[in-house]
C-alpha positions as CSV (number, residue, x, y, z in Angstrom):
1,X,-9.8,-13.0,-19.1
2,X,-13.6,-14.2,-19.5
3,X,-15.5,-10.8,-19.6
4,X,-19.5,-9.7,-19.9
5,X,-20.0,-6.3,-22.3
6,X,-23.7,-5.1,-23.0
7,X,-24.3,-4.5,-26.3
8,X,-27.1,-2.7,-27.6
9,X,-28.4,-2.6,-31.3
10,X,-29.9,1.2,-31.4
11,X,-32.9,2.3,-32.8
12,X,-31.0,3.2,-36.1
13,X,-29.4,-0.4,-36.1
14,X,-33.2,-2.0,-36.0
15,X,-34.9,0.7,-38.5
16,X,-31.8,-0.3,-41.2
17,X,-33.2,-4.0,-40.8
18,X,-29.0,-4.1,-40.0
19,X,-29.3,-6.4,-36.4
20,X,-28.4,-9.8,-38.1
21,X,-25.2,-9.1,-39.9
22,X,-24.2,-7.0,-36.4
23,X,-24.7,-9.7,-34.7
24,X,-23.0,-12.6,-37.3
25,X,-20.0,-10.3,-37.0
26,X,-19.4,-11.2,-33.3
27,X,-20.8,-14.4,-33.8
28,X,-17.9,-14.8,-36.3
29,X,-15.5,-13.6,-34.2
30,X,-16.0,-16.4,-31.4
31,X,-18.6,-14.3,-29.0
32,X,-21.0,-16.2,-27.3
33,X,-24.3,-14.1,-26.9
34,X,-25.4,-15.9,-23.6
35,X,-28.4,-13.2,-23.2
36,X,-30.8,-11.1,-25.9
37,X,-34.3,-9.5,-25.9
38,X,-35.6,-6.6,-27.5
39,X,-36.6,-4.0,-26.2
40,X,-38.3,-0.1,-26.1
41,X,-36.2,1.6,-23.6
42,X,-38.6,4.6,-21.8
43,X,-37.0,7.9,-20.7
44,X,-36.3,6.8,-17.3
45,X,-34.2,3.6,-18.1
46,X,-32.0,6.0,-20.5
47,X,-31.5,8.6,-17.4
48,X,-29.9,5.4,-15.9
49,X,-28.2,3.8,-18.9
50,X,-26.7,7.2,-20.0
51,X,-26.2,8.7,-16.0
52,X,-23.2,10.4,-17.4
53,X,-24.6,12.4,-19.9
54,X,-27.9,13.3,-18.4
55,X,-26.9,17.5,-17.5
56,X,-24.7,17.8,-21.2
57,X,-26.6,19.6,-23.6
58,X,-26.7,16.8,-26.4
59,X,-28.9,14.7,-23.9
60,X,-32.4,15.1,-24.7
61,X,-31.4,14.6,-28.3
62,X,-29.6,11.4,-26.9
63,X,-32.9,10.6,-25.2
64,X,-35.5,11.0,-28.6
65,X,-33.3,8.6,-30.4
66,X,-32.5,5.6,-28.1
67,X,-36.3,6.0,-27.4
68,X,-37.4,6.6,-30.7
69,X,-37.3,2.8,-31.8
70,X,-37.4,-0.6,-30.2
71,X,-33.6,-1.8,-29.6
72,X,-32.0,-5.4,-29.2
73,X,-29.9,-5.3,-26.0
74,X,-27.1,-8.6,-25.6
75,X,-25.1,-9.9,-22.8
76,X,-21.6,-11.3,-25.0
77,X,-19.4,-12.7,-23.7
78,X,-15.3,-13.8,-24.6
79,X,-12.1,-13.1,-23.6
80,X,-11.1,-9.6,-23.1
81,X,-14.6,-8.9,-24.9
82,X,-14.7,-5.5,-23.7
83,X,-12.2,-3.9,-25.5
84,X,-12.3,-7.0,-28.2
85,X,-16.0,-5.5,-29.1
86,X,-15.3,-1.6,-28.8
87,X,-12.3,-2.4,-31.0
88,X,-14.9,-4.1,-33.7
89,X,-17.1,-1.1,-33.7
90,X,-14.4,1.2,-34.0
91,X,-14.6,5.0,-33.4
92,X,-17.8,6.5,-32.0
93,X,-18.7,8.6,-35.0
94,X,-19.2,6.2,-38.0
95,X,-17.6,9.5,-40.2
96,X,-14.1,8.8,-38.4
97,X,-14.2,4.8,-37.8
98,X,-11.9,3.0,-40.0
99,X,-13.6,0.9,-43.0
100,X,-13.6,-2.9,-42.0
101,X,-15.1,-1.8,-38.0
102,X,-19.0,-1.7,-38.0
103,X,-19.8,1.8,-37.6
104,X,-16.5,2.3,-40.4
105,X,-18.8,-0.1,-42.7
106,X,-22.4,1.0,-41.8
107,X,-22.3,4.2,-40.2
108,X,-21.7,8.3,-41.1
109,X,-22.9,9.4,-37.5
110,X,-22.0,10.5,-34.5
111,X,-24.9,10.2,-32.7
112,X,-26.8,7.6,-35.0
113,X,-23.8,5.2,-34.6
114,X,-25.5,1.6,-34.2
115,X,-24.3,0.0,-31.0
116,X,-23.5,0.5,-27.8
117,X,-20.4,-1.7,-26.3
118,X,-19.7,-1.1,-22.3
119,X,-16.8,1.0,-21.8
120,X,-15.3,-1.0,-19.1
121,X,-15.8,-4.2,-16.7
122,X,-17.3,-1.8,-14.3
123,X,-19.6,0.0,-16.8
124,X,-20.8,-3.5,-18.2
125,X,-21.4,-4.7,-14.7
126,X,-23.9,-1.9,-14.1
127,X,-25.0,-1.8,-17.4
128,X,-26.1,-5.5,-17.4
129,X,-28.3,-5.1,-14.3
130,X,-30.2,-2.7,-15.8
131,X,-31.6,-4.8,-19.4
132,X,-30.9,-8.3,-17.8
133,X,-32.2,-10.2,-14.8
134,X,-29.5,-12.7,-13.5
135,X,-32.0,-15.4,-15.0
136,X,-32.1,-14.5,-18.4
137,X,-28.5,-15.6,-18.9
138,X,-28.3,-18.5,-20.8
139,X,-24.7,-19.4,-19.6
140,X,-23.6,-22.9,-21.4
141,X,-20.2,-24.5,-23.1
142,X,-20.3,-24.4,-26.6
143,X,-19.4,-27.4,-28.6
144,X,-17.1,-25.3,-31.1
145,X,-14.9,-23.7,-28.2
146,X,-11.9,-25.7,-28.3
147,X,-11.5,-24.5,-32.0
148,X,-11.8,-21.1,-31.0
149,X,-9.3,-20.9,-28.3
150,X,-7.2,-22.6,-26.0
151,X,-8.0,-24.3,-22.6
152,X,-5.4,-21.9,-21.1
153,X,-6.8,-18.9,-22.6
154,X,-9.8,-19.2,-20.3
């Protein structure tokens, strides 16, 4: 099925000058990114982004780092691309992820982990509205998609 995920570079991805090789990964993979800007995210949008999380103890430190830094936020988009992506990042603390997933590869933190990949269809739904405006997607057939899958796949 044709899903939507958010993904977000985090401050950490951006300070390690790491953003393009994230992003050729799932460029690699057949992703289309059909929305990108970057971004400061303030205190308030995190509250919203990270709802969740807001009355656990590790959330103010949660809060300093996703504000700490500008971040790149993407609308991608492929079949089954939510779990497609989480499976690419692999697990959330870059000490545990297996070597050949990006946080395996680039990351030894829990915490300071690189992206963010919606959870769920629901989750990404949400999540989009709050970085993207329904005009900034950039929704368009790509020349190369017949090579990448099937015209029943879609």
């Amino acid at each position: 099925m044709l899903q939507r995920s958010l993904v977000l570079l985090k401050p950490d991805c951006v300070e390690r000058r790491l953003m393009g090789q994230i992003i050729a990964r799932f460029e690699a993979k057949g992703l289309n990114i059909v929305a990108m800007k970057m971004l400061r995210v303030t205190p308030e949008m995190s509250k919203q982004h990270y709802a969740e999380h807001v009355s656990k103890p590790f959330y103010p430190s949660l809060e300093q780092f996703i504000t700490s830094a500008p971040i790149v936020a993407m609308a991608v988009e492929g079949l089954d691309v939510i779990q497609l992506i989480r499976d690419m990042l692999g697990a959330t603390s870059g000490l545990k992820a297996a070597p050949g997933t990006i946080r395996g590869d680039y990351s030894s933190s829990r915490q300071m982990n690189l992206v963010h990949a919606s959870d769920s269809p629901e989750s990404a739904e949400r999540e989009l509205k709050l970085y993207f405006a329904d005009t900034d997607f950039c929704d368009h057939d790509l020349l190369i998609t017949p090579a990448l899958r099937a015209t029943d796949e879609a």
